[in-house]
DRENBATOR-671206 format. One record per residue: residue number from 1; chain; x, y, z of N, C-alpha, C, CB in turn. Coordinates in Angstrom, 3 decimals, padded with zeros to 6 digits. Glycine has a CB too. Layout:
# DRENBATOR-671206
NUM, A, X, Y, Z, X, Y, Z, X, Y, Z, X, Y, Z
...
END
This chain:
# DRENBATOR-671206
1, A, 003.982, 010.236, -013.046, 004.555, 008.932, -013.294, 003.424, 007.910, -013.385, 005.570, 008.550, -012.185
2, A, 003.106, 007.232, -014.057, 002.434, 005.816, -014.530, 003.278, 004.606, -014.017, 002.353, 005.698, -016.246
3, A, 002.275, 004.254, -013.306, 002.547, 002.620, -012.879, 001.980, 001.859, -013.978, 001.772, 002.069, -011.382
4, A, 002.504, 000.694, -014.196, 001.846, -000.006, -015.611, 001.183, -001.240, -014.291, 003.386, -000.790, -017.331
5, A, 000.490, -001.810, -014.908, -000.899, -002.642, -014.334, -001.096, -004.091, -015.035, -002.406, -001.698, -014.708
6, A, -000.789, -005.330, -014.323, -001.253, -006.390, -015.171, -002.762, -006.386, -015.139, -000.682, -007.748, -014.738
7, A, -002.894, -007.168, -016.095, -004.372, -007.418, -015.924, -005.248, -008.012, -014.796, -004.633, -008.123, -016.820
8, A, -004.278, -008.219, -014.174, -005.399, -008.874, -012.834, -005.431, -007.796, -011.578, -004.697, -010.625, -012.034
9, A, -004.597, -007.009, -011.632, -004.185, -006.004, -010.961, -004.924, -004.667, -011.546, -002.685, -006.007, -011.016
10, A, -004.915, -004.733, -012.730, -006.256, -003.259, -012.753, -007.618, -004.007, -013.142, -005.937, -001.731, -014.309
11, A, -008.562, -005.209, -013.072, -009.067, -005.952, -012.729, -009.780, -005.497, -011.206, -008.219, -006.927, -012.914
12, A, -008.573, -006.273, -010.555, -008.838, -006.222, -008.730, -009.049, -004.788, -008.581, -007.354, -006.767, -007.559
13, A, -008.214, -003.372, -009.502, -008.294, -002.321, -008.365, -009.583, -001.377, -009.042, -006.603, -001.350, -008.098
14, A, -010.275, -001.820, -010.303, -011.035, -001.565, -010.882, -012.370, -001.528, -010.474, -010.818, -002.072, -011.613
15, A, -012.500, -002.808, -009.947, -013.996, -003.658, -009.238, -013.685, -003.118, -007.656, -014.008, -005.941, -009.374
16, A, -013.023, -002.720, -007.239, -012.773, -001.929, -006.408, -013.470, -000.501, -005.902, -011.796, -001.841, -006.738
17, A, -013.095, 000.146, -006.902, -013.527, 001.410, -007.070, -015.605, 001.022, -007.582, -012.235, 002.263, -008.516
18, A, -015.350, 000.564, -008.465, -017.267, 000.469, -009.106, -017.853, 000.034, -007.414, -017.783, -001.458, -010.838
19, A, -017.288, -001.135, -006.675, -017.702, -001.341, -005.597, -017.939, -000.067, -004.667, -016.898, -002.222, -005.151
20, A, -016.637, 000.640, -004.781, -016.971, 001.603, -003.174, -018.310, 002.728, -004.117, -014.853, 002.980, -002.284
21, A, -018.003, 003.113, -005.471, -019.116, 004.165, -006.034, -020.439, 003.442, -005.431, -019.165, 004.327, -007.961
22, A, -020.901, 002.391, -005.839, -021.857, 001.923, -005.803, -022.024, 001.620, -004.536, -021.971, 001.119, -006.590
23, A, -021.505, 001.528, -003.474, -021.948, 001.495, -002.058, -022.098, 002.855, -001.747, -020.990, 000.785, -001.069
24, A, -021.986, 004.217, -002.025, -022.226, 005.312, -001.602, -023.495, 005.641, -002.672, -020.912, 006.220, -001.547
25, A, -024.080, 004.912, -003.683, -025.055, 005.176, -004.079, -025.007, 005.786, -005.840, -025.504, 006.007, -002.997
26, A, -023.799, 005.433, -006.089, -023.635, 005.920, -007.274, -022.833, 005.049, -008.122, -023.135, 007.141, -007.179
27, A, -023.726, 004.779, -009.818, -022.981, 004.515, -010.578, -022.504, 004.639, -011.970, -023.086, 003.907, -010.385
28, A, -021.795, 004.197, -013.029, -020.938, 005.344, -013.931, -020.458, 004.212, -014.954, -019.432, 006.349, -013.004
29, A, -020.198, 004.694, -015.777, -018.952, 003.895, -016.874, -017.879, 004.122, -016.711, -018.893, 004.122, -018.251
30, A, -017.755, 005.206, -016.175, -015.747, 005.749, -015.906, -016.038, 006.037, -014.644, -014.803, 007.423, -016.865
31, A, -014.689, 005.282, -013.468, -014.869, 005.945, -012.373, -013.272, 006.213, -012.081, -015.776, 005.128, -011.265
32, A, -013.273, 007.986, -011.377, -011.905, 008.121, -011.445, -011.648, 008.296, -009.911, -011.395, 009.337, -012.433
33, A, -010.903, 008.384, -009.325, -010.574, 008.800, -007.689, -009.238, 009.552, -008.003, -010.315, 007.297, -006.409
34, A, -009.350, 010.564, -007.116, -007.705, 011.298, -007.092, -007.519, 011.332, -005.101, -007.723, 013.603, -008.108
35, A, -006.448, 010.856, -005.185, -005.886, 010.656, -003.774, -004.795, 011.862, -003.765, -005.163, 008.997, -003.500
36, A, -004.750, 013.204, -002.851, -003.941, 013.785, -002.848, -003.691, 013.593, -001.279, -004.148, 014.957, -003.519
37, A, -002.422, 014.686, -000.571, -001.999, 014.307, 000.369, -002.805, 015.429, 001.744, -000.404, 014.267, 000.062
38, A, -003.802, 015.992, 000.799, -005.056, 016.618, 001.661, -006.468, 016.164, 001.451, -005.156, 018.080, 001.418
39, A, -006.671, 015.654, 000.220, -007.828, 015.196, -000.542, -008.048, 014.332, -001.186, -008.155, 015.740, -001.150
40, A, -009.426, 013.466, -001.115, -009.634, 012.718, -001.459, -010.987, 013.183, -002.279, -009.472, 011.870, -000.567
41, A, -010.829, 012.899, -004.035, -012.484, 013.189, -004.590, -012.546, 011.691, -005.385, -012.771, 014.909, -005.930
42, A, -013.830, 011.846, -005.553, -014.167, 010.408, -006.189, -015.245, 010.827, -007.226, -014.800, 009.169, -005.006
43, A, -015.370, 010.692, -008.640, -016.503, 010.859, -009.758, -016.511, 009.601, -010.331, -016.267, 012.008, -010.916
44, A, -017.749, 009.492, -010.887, -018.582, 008.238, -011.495, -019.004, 009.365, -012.815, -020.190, 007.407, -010.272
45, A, -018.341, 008.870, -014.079, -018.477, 009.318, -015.486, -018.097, 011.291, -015.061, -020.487, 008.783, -016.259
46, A, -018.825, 012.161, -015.144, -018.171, 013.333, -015.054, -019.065, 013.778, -013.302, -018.488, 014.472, -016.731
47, A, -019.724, 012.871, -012.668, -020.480, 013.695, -011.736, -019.606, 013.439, -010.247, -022.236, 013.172, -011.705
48, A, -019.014, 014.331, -009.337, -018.160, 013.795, -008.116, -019.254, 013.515, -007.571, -017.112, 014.692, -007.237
49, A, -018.934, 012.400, -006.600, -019.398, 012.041, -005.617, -018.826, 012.551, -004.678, -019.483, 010.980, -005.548
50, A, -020.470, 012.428, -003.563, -020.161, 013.789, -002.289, -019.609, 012.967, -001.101, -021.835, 014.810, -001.621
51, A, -018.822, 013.047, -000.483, -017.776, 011.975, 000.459, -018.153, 013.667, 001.740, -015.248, 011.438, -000.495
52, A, -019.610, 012.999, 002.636, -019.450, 014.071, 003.299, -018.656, 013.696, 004.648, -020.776, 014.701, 003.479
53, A, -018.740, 012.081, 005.099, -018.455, 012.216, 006.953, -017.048, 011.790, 006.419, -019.473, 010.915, 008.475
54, A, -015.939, 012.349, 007.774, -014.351, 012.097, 007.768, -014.089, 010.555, 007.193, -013.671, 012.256, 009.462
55, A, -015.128, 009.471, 008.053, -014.743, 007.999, 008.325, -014.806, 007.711, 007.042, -015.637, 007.040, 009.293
56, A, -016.371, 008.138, 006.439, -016.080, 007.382, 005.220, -014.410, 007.579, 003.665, -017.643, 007.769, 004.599
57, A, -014.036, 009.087, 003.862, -013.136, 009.565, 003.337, -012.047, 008.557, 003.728, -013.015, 010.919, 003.659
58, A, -011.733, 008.461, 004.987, -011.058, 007.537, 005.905, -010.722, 005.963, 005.713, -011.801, 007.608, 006.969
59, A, -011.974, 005.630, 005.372, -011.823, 003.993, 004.623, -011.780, 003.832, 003.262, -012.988, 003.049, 004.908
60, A, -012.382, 004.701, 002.416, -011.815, 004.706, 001.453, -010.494, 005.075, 000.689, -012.413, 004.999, 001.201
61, A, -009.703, 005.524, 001.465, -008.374, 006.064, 001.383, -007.247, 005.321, 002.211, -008.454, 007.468, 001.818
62, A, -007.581, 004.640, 003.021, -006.846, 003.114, 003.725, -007.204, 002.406, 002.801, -007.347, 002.382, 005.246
63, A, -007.914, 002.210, 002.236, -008.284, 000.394, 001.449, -007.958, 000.296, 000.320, -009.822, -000.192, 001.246
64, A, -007.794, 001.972, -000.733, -006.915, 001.800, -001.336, -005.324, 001.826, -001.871, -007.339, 001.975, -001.562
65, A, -004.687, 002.794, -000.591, -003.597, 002.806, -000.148, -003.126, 001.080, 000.244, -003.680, 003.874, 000.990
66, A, -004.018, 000.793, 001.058, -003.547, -000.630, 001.531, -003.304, -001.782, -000.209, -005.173, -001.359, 002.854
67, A, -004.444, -001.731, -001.072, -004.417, -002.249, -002.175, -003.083, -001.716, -002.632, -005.603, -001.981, -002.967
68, A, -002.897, -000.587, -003.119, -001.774, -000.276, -003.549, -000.428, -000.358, -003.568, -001.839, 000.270, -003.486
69, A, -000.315, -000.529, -001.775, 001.248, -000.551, -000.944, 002.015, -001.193, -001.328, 001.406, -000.938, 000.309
70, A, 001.969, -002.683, -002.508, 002.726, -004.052, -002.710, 003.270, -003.277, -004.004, 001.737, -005.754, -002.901
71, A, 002.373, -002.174, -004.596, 002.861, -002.140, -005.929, 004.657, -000.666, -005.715, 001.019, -001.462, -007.186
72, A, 005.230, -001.126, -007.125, 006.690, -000.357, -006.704, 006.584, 001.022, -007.678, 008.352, -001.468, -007.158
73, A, 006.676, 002.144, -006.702, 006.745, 003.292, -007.928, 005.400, 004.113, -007.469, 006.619, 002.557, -009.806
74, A, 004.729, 004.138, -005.772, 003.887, 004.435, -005.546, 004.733, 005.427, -004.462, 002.893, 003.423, -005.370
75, A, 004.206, 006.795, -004.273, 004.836, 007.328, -003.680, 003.797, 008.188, -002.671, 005.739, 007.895, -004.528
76, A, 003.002, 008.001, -001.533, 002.419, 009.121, -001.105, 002.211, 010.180, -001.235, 002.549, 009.280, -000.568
77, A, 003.469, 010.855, -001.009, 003.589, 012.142, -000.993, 002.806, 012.915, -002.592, 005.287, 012.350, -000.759
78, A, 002.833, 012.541, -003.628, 002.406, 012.620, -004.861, 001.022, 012.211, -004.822, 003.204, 011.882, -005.748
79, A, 000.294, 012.842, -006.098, -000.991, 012.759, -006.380, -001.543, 011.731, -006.737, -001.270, 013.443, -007.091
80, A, -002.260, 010.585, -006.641, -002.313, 009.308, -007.499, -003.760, 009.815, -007.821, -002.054, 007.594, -006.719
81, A, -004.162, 009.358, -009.426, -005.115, 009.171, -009.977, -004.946, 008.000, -010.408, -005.418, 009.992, -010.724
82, A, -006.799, 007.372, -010.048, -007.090, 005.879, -010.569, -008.086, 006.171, -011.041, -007.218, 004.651, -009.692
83, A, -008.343, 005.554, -012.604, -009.344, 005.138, -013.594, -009.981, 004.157, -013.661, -009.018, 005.104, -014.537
84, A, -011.012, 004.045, -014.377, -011.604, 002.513, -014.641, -012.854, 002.759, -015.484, -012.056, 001.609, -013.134
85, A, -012.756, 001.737, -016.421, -014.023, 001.891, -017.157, -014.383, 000.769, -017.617, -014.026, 002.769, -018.188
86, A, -015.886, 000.566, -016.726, -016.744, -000.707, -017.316, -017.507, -000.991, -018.544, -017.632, -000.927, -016.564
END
């Protein structure tokens, strides 16, 4: 299922993501994250980034859950993939 996105809203959750890549040291033209309900991976253009300690997995997966929570048609239990390209 696709959530549709205003522009200020894939904007905000866009600069988001380039932010957390680039605080772990990496950066990309496409950055994708897949949030599953065991896993969390994160790639910058085709290379994953390595998410080795729990905490950091941990805040990055609250902050965008938390970003997300307002929007309708978001379901946990399900896989969410987020895109972005600068």
């Amino acid at each position: 299922m696709i959530v549709p996105l205003n522009e200020f809203t894939q904007q905000y959750i866009g600069k988001i993501l380039v932010g957390i890549a680039e605080s772990l040291g990496y950066k990309g033209r496409r950055i994708n994250l897949y949030i599953e309900p065991s896993a969390l991976t994160l790639f910058t253009d085709d290379n994953q980034v390595p998410i080795r300690k729990d905490f950091v997995r941990l805040l990055i997966e609250s902050t965008i859950k938390g970003v997300l929570s307002p929007l309708k048609g978001i379901f946990w239990l399900e896989r969410i993939t987020i895109s972005t390209e600068t």
